[in-house]
KEMIMI-657917 format. One record per residue: x, y, z of N, C-alpha, C in turn. Coordinates in steps of 0.001 Angstrom, whole numbers, padded with zeros to 6 digits, always signed. Atoms other than C-alpha are relative to their C-alpha. Example, Ala and Ser with C-alpha at 12.3 -4.5 7.8 and 13.67 -1.06 7.14 Angstrom:
<rs>
+000890-001190+000000+012300-004500+007800+000900+001200+000000
-000820-001190-000060+013670-001060+007140-000770+001090+000730
</rs>
This chain:
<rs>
+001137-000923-000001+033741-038222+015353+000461+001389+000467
-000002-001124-000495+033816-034592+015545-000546+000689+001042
+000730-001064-001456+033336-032394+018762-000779+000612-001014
+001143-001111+000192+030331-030423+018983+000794+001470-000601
-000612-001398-000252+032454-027294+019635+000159+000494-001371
-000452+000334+001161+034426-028035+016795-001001+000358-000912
+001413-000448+000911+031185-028150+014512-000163+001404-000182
-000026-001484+000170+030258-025078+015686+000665+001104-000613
-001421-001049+000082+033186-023207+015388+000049+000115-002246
+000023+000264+001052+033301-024838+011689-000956+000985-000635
+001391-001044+000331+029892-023440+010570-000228+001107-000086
+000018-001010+000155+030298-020578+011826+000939+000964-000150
-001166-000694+000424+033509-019730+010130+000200+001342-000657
+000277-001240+001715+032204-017925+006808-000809+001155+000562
+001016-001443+000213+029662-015739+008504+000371+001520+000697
-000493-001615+000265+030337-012062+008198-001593+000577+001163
+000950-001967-000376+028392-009299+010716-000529+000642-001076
+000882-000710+001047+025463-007838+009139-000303+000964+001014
+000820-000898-000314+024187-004545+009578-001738+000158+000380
+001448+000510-000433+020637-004755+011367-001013+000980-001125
+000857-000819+000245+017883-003370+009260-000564+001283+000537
+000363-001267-000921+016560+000262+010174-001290+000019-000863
+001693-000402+000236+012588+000574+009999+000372+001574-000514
+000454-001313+000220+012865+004428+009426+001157+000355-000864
-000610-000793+001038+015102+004263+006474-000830-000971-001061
+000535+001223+000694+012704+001337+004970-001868+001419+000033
+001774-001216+000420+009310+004398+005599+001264+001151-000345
-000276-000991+000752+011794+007051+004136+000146-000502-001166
-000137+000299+000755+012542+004960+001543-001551-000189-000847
+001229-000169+000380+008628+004402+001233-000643+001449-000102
+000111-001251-000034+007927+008480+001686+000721+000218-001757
-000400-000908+001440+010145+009109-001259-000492-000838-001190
+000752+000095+000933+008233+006620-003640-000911+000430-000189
+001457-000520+000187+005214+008211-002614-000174+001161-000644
-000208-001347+000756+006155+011699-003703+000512-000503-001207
-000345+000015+001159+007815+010196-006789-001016-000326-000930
+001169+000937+000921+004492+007858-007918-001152+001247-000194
+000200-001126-000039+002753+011261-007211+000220+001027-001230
-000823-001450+000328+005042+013666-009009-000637-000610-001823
-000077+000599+001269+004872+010913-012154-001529+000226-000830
+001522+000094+000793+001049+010563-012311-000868+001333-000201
+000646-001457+000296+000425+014283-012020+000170+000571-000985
-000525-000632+001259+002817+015165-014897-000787-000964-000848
-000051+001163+000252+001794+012354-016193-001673+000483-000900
+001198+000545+000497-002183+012500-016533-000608+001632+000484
+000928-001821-000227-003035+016445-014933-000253-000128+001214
+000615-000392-001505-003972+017346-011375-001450+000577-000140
+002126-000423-000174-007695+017749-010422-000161+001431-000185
+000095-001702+000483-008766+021210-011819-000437+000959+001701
+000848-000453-000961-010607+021984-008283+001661-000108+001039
-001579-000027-000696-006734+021123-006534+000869+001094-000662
-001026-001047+000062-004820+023195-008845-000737+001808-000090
+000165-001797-000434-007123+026299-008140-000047+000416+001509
-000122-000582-001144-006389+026192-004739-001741-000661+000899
+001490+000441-000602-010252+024969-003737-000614-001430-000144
+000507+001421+000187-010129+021033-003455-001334-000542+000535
+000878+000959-000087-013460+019127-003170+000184-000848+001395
+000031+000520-001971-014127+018456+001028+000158-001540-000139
+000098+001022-000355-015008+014804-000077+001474-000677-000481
-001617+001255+001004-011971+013991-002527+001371+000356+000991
-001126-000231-001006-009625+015398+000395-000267-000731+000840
+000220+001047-001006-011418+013092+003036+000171-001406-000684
-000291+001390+000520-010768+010019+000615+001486+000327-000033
-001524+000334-000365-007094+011264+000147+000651-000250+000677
-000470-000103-001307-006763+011624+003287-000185-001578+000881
+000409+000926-000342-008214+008331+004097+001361-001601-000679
-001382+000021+000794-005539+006988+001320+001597+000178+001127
-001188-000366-000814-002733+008336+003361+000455-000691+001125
+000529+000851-001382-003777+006859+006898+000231-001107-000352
-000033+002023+000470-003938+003184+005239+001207-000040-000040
-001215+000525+000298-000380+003714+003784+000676-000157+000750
-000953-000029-001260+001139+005002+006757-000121-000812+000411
-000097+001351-001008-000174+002302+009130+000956-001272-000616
-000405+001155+000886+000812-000193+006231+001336-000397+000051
-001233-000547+000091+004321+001227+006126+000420-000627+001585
-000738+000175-001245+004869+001182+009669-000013-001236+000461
-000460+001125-000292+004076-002161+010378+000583-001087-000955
-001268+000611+001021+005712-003517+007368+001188+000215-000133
-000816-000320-000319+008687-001925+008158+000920-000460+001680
+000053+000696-001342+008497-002902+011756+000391-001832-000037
+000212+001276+000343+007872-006483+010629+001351-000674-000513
-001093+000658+001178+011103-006846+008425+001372-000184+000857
-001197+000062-001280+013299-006490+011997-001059-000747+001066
+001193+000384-000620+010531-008718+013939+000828+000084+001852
-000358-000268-001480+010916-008257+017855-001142-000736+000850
+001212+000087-000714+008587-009694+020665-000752+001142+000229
+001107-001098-000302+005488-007950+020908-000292+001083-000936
-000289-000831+001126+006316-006137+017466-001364-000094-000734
+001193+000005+000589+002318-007273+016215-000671+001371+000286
+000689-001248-000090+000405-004452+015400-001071-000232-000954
+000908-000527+000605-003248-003680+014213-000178+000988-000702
+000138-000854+000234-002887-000946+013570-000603+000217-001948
+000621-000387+001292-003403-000905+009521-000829-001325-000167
+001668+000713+000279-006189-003457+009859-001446+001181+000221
+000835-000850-000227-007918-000795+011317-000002+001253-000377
+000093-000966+000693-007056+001582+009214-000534-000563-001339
+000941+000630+001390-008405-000498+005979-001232-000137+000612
+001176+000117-000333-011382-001141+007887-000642+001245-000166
+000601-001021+000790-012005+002574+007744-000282+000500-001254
+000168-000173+001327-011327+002686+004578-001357-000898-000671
+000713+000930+000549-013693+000130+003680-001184+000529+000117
+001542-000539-000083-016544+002160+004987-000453+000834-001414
+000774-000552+001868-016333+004012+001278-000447-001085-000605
+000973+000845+001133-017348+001345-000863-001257-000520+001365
+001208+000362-001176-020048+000167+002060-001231+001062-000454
+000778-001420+000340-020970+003658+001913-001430+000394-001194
+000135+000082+001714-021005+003676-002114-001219-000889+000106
+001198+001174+000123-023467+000274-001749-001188+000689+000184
+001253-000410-000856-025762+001655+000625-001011+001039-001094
+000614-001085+000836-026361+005081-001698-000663-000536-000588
+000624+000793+001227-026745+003212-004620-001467-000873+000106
+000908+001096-000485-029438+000713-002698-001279+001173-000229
+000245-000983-000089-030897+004116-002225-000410+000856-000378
+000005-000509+000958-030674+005919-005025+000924-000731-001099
-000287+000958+000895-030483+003745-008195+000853+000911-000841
-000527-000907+001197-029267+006970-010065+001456+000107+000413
-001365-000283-000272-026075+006891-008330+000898-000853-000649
-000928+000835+000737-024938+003998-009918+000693+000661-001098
-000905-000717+000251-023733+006530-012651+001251-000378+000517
-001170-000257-000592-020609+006807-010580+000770-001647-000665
-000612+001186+000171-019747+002782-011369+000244+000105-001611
-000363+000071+001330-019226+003654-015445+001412-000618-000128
-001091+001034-000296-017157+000920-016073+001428+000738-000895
-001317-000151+001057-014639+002491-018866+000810+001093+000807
-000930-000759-000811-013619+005364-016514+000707-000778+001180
-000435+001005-001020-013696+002978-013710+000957-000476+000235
-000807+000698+000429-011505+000663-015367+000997+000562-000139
-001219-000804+000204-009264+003252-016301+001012+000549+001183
-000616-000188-001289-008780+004080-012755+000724-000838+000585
-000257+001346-000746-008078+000954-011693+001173-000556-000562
-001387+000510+000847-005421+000188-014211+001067+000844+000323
-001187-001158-000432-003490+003695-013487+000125-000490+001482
-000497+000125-001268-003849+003141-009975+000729-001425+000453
-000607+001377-000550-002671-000804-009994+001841+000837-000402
-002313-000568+000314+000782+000810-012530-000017+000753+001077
-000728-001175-000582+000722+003675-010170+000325-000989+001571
-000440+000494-000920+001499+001013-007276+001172-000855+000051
-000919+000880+000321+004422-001004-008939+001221+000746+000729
-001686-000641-000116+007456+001391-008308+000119-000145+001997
-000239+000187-001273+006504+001202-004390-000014-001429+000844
+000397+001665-000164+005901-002578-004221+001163-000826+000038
-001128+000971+001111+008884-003463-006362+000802+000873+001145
-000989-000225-000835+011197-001166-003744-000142-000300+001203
+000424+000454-001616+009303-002085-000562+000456-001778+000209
-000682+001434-000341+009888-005842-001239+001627+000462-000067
-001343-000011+000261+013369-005296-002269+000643+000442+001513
-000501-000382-001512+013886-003406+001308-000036-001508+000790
+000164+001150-000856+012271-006321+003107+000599-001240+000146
-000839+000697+000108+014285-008642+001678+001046-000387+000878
-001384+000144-000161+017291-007639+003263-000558-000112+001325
+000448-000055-001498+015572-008292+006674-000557-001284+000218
+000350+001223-000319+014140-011096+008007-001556-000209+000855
+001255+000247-000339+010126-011313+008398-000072-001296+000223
+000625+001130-000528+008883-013889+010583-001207-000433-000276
+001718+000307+000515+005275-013866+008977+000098+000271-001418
-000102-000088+001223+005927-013825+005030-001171+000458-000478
+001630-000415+000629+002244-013826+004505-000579+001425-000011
+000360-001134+000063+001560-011082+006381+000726+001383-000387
-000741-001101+000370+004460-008739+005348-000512+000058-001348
+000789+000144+001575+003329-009760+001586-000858+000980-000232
+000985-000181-000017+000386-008756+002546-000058+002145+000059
-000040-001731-000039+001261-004995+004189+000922+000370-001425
-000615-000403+000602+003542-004423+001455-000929+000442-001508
+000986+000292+000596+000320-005003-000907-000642+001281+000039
+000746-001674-000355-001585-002225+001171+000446+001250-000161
-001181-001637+000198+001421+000300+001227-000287+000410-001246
+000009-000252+001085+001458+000137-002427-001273+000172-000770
+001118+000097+000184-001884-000229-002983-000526+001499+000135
+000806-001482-000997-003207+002939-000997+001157+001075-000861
-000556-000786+000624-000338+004693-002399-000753+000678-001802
+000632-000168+000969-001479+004249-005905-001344+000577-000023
+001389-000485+000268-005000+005073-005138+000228+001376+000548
-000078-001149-000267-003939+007724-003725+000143+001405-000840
-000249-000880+001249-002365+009408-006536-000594+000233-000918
+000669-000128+000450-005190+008608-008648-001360+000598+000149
+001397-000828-000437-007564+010146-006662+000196+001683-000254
-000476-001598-000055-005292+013422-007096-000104+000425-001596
+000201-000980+001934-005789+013552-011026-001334-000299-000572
+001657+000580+000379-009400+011636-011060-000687+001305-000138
+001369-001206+000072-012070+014483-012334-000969-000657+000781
+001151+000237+000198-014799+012471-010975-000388+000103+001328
+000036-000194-001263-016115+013223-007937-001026-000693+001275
+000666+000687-000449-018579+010657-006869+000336-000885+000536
+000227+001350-001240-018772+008472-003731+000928-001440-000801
-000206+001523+000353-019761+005533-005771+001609-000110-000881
-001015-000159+000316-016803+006149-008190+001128-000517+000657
-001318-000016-000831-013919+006559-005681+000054-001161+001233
-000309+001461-000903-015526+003842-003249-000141-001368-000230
+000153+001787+000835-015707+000759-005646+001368+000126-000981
-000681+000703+000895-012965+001748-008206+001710+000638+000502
-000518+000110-000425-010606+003444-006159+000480-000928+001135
-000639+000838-000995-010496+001122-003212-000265-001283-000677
-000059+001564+000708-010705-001948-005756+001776+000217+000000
-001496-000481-000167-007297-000434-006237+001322-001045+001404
-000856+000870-001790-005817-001620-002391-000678-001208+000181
+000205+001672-000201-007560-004630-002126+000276-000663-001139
-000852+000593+001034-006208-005883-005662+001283-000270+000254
-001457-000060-000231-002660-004641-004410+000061-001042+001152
-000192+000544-001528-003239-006286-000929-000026-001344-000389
+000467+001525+000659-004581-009955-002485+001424-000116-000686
-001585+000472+001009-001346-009535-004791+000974-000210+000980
-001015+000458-001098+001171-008982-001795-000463-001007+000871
+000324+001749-000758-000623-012143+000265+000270-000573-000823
-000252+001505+000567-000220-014862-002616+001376+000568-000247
-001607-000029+000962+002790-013153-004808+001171+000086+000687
-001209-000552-000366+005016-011039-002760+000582-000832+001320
-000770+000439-001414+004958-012790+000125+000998-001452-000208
-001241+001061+000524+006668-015822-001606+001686+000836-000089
-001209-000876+000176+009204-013109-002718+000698+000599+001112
-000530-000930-000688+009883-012056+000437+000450-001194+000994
-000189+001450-001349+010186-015994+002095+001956-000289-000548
-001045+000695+000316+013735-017118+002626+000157-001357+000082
</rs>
C-alpha cells in the first residue's frame, strides 16, 4: 500500500501555478463591451434626435441612468464572485434591480389610471425593442462568462444569474439611447423586459456554463 505522503506528492505532480483572477480587469473588460454594444447600436440604428441636439429628455436620462446603476452593481459583484472570498456576498445589485423595477410598477399603476397610456405598450415597437436590446446583450454575456470561467464561482446560479443582469441592463441601456419613444409605459415594460429576460437566461443557461 501506498503512503499517504506519497499520494499526495503524486497528485500533485502535474499542477502548474495559476495566476489568480483580477476583478478589475473582469469590470474593464465589462466597461469596454459597454462602450462597444453602445458605439454598434448607435451606428447601427441612430441616436435619439433629443440626445444628439444636445437637449436629452429628463425622463429617458433617469431610465439610462437607472440602466447604468443595475450594470455596475451587477458587474461588481459578478466580478467579485468569480475570486469568491469570505464575506465576499453582496446585495448590492438586488437592490439596484429593485429600483429598477419601480419603472414597470410605475408603468402599471399609470396605465390603471389612465387607460390612454397603454399607447406606450404597442406591441410591434415594443417587440422591436426587446429583440435589439436581448442582440444588444450577447457580445457582453458571451465575454463576461468567458472571463468567469477562468475563475472559480462558488454559487454558479447566482453568478449565471449577475452575468444575466450585467448584460441585460447593458443592452437596455443602449436601446434606450436610440429608442424615439418616450413613454413611461414603453421603457418600463419593454425595456426592463429586456434585464429580466437576460437575468432568467443567466440563472438556468449560463450558470451551467459557468459550473465546473
Amino acid at each position: 500500500m501506498r503512503n499517504f505522503d506519497d499520494l499526495v506528492e503524486e497528485l500533485a505532480g502535474d499542477l502548474q501555478p495559476v495566476r489568480p483572477i483580477s476583478p478589475v480587469r473582469g469590470r474593464a473588460l465589462v466597461l469596454a463591451t459597454a462602450i462597444a454594444t453602445c458605439a454598434i447600436v448607435l451606428v447601427t440604428l441612430g441616436i435619439r434626435p433629443d440626445i444628439a441636439a444636445g437637449q436629452p429628455v429628463p425622463l429617458v436620462m433617469i431610465i439610462a441612468g437607472l440602466f447604468t446603476i443595475v450594470a455596475s452593481a451587477a458587474t461588481w459583484a459578478a466580478t467579485r464572485a468569480a475570486r469568491p472570498a469570505v464575506g465576499a456576498v453582496q446585495g448590492s445589485a438586488r437592490w439596484a434591480l429593485a429600483t429598477l423595477l419601480l419603472l414597470p410598477a410605475v408603468a402599471i399603476v399609470s396605465i390603471a389610471v389612465r387607460p390612454s397610456l397603454a399607447a406606450g405598450l404597442e406591441p410591434e415597437a415594443g417587440l422591436s425593442c426587446l429583440a435589439s436590446g436581448l442582440a444588444s446583450s450577447i457580445l457582453t454575456g458571451a465575454l463576461l462568462t468567458w472571463w468567469v470561467r477562468r475563475g472559480a464561482p462558488a454559487n454558479p446560479a447566482r453568478v449565471g444569474w449577475l452575468i444575466g443582469l450585467t448584460s441585460g441592463a447593458i443592452g437596455a441601456l443602449a436601446i434606450t439611447l436610440e429608442c424615439p419613444h418616450d413613454a413611461l409605459t414603453h421603457a418600463g415594460i419593454w425595456h426592463v423586459a429586456v434585464v429580466l429576460i437576460s437575468a432568467a437566461f443567466g440563472r438556468v443557461v449560463i450558470s451551467r456554463l459557468i459550473s465546473w
